[in-house]
N, C-alpha and C positions, 0 to 999 in steps of 0.2 A: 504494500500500500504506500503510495505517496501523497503527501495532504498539501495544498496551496497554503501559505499562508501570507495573507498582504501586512506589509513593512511600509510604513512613512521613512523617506529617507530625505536626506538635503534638501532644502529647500521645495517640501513639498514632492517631490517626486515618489512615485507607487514602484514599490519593490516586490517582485515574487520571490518568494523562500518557499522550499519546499522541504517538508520533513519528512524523513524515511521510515521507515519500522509501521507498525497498526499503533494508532493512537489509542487511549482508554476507551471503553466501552460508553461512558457517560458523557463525553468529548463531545465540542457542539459542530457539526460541521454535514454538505452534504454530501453525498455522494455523487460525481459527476462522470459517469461512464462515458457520457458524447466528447468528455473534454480533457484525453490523458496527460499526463505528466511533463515536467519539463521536457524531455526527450518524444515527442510524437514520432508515431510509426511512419513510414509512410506513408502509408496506403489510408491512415486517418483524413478523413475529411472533416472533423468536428478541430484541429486546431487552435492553435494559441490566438486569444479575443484579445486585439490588443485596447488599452483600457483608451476612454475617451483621451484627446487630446496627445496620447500617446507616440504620436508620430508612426507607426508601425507601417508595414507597407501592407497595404489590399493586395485580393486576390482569392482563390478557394482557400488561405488558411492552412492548405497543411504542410508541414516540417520533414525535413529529411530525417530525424533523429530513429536512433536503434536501438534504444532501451530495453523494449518490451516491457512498459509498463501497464496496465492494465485499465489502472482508472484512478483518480485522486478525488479527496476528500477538500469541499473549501473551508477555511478556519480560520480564526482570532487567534492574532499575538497572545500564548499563555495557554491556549488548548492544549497541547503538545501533549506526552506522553510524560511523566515524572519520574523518571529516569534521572539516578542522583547526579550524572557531567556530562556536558555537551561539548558537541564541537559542529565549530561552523566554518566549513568549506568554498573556498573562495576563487572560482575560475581566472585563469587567465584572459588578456584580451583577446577577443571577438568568441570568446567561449560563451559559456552558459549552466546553469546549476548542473544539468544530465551530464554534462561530463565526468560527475559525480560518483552516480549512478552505484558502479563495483564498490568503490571505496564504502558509502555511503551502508551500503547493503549491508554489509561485513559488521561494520559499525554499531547501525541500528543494530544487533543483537546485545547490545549487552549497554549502550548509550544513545542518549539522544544525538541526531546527527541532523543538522539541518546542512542543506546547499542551499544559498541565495544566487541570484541572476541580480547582478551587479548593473549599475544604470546604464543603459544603454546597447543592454543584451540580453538574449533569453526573451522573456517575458514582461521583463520589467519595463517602465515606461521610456522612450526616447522621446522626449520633449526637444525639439530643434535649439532653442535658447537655453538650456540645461546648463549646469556647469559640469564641466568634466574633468577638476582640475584636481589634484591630489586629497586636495584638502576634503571635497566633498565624496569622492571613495572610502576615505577615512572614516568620515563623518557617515554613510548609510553604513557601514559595519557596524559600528559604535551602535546607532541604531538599531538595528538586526537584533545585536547582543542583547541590550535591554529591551524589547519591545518582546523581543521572544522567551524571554527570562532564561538565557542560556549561562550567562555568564556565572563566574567566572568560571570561562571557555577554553578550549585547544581550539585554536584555528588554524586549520590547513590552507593553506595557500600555494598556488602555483603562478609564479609568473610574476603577470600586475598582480593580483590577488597575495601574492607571499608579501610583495613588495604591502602594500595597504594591510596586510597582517602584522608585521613588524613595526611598518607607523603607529597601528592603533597600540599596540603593547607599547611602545614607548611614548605614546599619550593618554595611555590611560590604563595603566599597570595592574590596576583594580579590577579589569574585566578580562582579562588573559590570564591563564594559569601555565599555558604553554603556546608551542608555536613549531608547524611545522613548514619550512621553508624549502617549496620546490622550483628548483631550475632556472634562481633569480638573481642575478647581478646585484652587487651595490654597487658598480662601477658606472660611471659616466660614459654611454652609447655616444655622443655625439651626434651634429649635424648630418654627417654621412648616413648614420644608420637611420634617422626619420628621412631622409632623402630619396633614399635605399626601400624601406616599405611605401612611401607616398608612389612610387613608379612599379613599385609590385603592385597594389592595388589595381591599380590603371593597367597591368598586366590581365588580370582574371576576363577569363573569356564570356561575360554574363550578359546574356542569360543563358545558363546550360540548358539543353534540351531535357535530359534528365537528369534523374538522380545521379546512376553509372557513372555519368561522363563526369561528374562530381567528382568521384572518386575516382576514378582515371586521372581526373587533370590534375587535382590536389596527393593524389597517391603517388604518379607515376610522371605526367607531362611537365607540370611544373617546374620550371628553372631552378627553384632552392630543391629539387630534392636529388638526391645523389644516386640513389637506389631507390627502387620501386618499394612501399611503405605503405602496401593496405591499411592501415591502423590510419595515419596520418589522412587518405582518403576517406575513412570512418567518421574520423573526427568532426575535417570539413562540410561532410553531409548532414549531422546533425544540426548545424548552424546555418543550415537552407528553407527557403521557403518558396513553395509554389505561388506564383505572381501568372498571371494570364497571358505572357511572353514566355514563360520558364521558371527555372529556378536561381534564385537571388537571396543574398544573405540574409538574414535576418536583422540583423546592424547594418547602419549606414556605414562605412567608409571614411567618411567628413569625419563622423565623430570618434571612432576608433584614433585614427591619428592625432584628432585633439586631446585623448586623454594619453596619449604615447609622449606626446612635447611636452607635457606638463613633468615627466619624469626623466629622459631620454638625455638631458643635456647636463643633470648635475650628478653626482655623486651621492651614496646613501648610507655611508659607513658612519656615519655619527649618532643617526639614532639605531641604528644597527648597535652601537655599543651602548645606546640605552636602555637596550630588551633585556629585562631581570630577571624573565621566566626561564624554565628549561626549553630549549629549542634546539631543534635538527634540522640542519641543512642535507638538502637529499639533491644528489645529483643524476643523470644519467650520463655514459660513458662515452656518449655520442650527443649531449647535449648545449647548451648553449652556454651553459654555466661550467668552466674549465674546473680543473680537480685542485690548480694554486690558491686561484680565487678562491673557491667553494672553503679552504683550510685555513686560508684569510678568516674567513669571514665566522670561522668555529672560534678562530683565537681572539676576535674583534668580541664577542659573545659572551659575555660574562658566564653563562655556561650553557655553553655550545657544544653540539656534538655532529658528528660526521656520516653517511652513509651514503653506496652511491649503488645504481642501480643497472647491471649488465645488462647489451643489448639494447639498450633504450635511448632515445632518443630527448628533442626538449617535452615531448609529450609523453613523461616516464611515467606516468601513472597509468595513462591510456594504453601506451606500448607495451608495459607488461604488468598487467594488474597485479599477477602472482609476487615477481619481484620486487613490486613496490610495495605489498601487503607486507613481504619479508621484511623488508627493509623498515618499514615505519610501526609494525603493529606493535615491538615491543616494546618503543618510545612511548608509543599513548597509552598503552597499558599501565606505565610506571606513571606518567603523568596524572591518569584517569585514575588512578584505582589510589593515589597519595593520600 
């Protein structure tokens, strides 16, 4: 079972969290069969509504995603299941809560485990005027935590998500108990590197005829991939939507890149060494984030720890679920069970 839950975040903006596991029996919420889970199948024609004002893009509505989830319940901030520590899971950019999905699973058995769709993706609202600027990523997590009564949380992060996990902990030390850091630089990308994705963008061939060719192009055709990477074309399909031309992202483009510049150009190691919780840096071996940096970034840590994940790529969670469960479940165990 997966349950929507709406989140006020920054300025007003409507956040979907979605929480894993079967919530309590007395829990207020409906059940919406027509309308599955963050991840829609493909073949769903009931699809993600995006809410009024939302920016979303029309069209039939349904998502490339391959969750296989079944059906989700809608709920209030505070329904959730009372499960004694949470953790709340934080995608990378142009991701979305369902890339979750595995991790989340495993989770829910024994803790509350929400994924949120961060502003600007997933399900959550894209408001053109929005800010997309560190500060207010920061701030819908922070949100998230208290509105859901998670805290104090293990937040898994990947990406932008690790990066806005480690912000909040080192703004707000009191809502974090841990932190799991996936495949994310503190180092300063530079000009070239948002240069570099503004002309990848403008590369993707959209509208795709189908899904396939989704995963073809993002798996295999694509210029950044080196080797052919079904997982990597999984991914990208989940973050498609059927539009009346084809399929096309589910985020805009515009705004992806605006919340890239907001972090791309400086450096993060400072409040990297204001995180006071237990936190692991997880890499993969093939990923974005180098194995010096990543050992940096354990000794920058007040107490930091190390793991990295064979095989895998910047999408180590996705790429090998198994590996990555090895790799992180005995961290949140010691953290969760403290």
């Amino acid at each position: 079972m997966t349950r929507r839950i709406e989140v006020t975040g920054a300025g007003g903006v409507r956040l979907a969290a979605w929480e894993f596991g079967d919530p309590p029996k007395d829990a207020p919420g409906i059940l919406l069969p027509a309308q599955s889970g963050p991840g829609d199948h493909p073949g769903h024609h009931g699809g993600p509504r995006a809410p009024g004002g939302a920016g979303g893009r029309t069209g039939s509505g349904r998502t490339g995603g391959a969750t296989g989830l079944a059906g989700d319940a809608a709920g209030r901030p505070g329904d959730g299941p009372t499960r004694s520590a949470g953790v709340l899971l934080l995608h990378g950019l142009m991701g979305r809560a369902s890339h979750w999905a595995s991790t989340a699973r495993w989770l829910s058995e024994r803790h509350r485990a929400v994924a949120l769709d961060q502003r600007g993706h997933g399900q959550s609202e894209k408001p053109p005027q929005a800010a997309f600027t560190r500060e207010a990523y920061v701030d819908d997590a922070e949100a998230a935590l208290e509105q859901l009564g998670l805290a104090p949380a293990v937040i898994v992060g990947h990406a932008m998500g690790a990066l806005t996990a480690w912000q909040l902990a080192a703004k707000r030390p009191d809502l974090v108990s841990g932190l799991v850091i996936c495949d994310m630089r503190a180092s300063a990308l530079g000009a070239a590197s948002q240069r570099e994705w503004a002309d990848w963008f403008k590369s993707w061939p959209v509208p795709f005829a189908t899904l396939a060719d989704v995963r073809k192009w993002f798996g295999e055709d694509d210029p950044w991939v080196e080797r052919p990477n079904p997982a990597r074309g999984a991914y990208y399909a989940e973050v498609m939507q059927e539009s009346p031309d084809g399929w096309r992202p589910v985020f805009d483009p515009e705004q992806m890149l605006r919340s890239r510049e907001t972090w791309v150009y400086d450096a993060h190691w400072e409040e990297l060494a204001q995180v006071r919780c237990p936190t692991l840096v997880v890499r993969g071996l093939d990923g974005e984030l180098g194995r010096a940096e990543a050992q940096e970034m354990v000794r920058v840590l007040p107490r930091g720890q190390y793991a990295e994940v064979a095989d895998a790529g910047h999408l180590v969670h996705y790429d090998q679920p198994e590996g990555w469960r090895e790799a992180v479940e005995p961290f949140l165990d010691a953290v969760l069970t403290a």
